[in-house]
C-alpha positions in Angstrom: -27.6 137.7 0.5 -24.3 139.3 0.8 -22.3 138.9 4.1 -22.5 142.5 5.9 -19.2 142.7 8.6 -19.6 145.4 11.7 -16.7 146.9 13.1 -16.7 148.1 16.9 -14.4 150.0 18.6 -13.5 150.6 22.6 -11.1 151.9 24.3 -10.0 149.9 28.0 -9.1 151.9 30.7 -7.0 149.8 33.1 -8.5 152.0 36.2 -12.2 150.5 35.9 -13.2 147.9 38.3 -13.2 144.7 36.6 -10.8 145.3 33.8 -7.5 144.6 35.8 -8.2 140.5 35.5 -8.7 140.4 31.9 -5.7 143.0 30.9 -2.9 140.7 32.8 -4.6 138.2 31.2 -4.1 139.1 27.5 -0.9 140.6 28.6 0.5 137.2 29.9 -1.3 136.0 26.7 0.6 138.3 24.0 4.1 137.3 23.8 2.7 133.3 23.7 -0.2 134.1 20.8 3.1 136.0 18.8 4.7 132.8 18.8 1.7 130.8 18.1 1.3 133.0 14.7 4.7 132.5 13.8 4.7 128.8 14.1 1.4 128.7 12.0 2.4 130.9 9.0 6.0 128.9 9.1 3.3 125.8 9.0 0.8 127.5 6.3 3.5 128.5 4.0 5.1 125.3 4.0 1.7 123.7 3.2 1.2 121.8 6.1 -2.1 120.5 6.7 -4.5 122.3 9.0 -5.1 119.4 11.2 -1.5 118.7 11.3 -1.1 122.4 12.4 -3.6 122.4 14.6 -2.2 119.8 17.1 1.4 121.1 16.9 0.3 124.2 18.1 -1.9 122.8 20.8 1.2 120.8 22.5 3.1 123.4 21.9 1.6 125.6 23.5 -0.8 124.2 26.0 -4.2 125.7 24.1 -7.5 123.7 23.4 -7.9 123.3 19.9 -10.7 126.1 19.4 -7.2 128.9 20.4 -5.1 126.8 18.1 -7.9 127.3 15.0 -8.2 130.8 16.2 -4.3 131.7 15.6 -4.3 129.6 12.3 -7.2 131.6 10.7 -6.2 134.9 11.9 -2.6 134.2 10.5 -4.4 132.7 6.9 -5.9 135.2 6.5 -3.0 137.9 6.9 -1.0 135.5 4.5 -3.8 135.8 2.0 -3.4 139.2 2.0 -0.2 139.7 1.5 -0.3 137.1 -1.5 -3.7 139.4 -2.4 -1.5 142.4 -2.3 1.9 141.1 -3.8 0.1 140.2 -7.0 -1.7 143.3 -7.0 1.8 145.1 -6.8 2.8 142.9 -9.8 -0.2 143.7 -11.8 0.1 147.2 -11.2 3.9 146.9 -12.8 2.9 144.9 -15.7 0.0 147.7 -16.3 3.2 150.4 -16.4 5.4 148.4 -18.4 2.3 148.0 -20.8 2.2 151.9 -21.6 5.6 152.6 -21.2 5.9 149.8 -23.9 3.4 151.0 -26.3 4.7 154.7 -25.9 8.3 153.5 -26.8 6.6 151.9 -30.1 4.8 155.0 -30.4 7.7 157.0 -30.7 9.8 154.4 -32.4 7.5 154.8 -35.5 6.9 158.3 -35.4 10.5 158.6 -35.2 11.1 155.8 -38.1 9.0 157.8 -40.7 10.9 160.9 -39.9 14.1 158.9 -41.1 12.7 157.7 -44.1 11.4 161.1 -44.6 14.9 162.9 -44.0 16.4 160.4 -46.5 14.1 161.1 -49.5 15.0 164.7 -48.8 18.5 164.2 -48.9 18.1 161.8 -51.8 16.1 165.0 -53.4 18.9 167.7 -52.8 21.4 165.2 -54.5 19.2 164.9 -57.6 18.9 168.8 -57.6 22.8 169.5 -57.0 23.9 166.6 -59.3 21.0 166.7 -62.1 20.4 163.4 -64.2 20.5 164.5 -67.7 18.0 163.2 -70.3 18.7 162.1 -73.8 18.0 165.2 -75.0 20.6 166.8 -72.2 17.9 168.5 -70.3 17.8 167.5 -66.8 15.8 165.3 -65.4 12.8 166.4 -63.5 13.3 165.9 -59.8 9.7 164.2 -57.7 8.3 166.3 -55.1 8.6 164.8 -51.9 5.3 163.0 -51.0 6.6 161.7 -47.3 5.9 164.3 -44.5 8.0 165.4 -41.5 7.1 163.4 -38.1 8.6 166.6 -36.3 9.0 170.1 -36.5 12.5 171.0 -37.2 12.7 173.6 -34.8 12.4 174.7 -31.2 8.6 174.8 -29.1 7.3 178.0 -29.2 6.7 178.5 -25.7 10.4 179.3 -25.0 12.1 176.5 -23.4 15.9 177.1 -22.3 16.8 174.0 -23.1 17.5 175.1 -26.6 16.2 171.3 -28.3 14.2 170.6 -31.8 11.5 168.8 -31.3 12.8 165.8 -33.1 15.8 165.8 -30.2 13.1 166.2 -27.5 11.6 162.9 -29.0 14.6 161.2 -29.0 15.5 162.2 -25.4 12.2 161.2 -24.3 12.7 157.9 -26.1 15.7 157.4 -24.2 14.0 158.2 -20.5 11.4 155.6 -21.5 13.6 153.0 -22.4 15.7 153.4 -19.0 12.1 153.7 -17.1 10.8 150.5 -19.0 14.7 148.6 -17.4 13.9 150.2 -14.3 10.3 148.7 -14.0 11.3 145.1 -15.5 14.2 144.9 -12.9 11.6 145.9 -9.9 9.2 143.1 -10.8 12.0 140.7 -11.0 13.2 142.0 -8.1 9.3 142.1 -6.0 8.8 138.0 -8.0 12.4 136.9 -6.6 11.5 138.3 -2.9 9.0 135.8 -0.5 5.5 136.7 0.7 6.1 139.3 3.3 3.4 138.5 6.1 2.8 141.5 8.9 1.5 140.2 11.9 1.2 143.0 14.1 2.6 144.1 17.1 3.8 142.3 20.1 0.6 143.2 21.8 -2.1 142.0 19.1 -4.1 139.3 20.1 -6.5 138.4 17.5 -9.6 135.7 18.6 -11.0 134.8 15.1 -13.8 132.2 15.0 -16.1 131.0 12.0 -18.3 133.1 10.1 -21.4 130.8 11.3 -21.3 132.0 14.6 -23.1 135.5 16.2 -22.4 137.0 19.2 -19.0 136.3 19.5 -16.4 133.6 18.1 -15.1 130.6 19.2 -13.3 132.0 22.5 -14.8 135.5 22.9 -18.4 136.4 23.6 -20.3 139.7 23.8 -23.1 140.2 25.7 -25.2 143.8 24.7 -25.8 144.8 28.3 -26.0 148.6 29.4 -22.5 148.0 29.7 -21.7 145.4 27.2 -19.0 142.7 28.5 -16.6 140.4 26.9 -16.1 137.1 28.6 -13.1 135.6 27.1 -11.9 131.8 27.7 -8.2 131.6 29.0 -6.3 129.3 27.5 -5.1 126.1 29.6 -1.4 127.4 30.4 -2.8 130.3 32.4 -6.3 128.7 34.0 -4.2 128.2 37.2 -3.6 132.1 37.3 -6.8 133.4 36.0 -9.2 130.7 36.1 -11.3 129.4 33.4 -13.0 132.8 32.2 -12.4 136.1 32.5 -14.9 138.9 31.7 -13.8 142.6 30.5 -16.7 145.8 30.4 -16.6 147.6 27.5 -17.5 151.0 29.1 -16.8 153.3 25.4 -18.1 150.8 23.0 -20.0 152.3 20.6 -23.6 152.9 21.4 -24.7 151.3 18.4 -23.8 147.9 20.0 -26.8 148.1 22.7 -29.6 148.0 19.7 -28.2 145.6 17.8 -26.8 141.8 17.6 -23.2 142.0 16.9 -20.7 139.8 15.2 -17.3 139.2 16.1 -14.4 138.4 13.9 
């Protein structure tokens, strides 16, 4: 069966009795848990080993190992999506410079038969003004012209100022699609040439990401589906001496949907 993910929002009003705790908390928490990420996508995208990664980050940083996994996936999986989305941005050139490519072909022949098209005409008028003579000094029948015109040698009908044939309108368009063609090679150079571009979020995002085996919660955060559902959140070692080993936060605004139903946390 397909994985089904449930989002829920709540706003935290720092007013409520029993909020104040777990606010200081995560704010003592957020300038360390941006330097945690940074140190693990510096680690992930030199291919360090997660285990490796795992234990730098703990002595570091004074975390038990389940924080130090939490950081790591939250940051893998931001780096995955940037990879996700800078290949998408790539793919979605190479679909351009597909059409824009076949279009410039397009017009290349369309323009390429008109040629060959102009010069039996002008190889015609010759043979009219300067007549091959027979043996019997008639001249020479001159061929109809089987090759037809690619364009109209004349203006569009609907009365465009800019005064051009349509065979110069093709070969004016032909020239913007060559310089858009350059203009969409050089940006995928340029996007292939430029590193992985992670966003991690604010200063004050603090993600708590645990395994997709567990309910109820993660690895560091559980929810208990009371009439007013609470987080209890593990503090990490560096700040136990401040806030003790747990601290618990009421989600007064959740969404009501939460009190029916076992949520998941990622």
């Amino acid at each position: 069966m397909p994985t089904v993910y449930r989002s829920y929002v709540t706003q935290i009003e720092n007013n409520f009795k029993g909020e104040t705790d777990a606010i200081k908390m995560l704010e003592s928490l957020s300038p360390i848990a941006a330097e945690m990420s940074k140190m693990a996508l510096i680690g992930l995208e030199n291919n360090m080993e997660r285990g490796s990664l795992n234990s730098q980050i703990q002595n570091a940083f004074r975390v038990n190992k389940r924080y130090a996994n939490s950081v790591i996936s939250f940051v893998a999986g931001e780096l995955d999506s940037a990879t996700k989305s800078r290949q998408a941005h790539i793919e979605i050139f190479d679909s351009k410079i597909t059409s824009i490519f076949e279009e410039i072909q397009r017009l290349n022949k369309r323009l390429k038969l008109h040629r060959e098209y102009v010069h039996a005409v002008e190889k015609r008028n010759k043979a009219i003004k300067y007549p091959v003579l027979t043996k019997s000094g008639k001249p020479k029948k001159v061929p109809e012209i089987k090759k037809k015109p690619s364009f109209d040698n004349a203006c569009p009908i609907n009365g465009k100022s800019h005064g051009k044939t349509y065979l110069q309108l093709a070969k004016q368009q032909l020239f913007q699609k060559k310089r858009q063609l350059q203009m969409y090679l050089d940006r995928k150079s340029k996007v292939i040439k430029t590193k992985v571009q992670v966003n991690l979020g604010n200063l004050g995002k603090v993600a708590f990401v645990g395994s997709t085996s567990e309910s109820s919660g993660n690895q560091i955060c559980q929810l208990t589906p009371l009439f007013v559902p609470t987080l209890t959140i593990r503090v990490p070692y560096f700040l136990e001496e401040t806030f003790g080993e747990y601290v618990t936060l009421p989600l007064h605004k959740i969404n009501e949907y939460t009190s029916c139903h076992n949520p998941t946390l990622r």
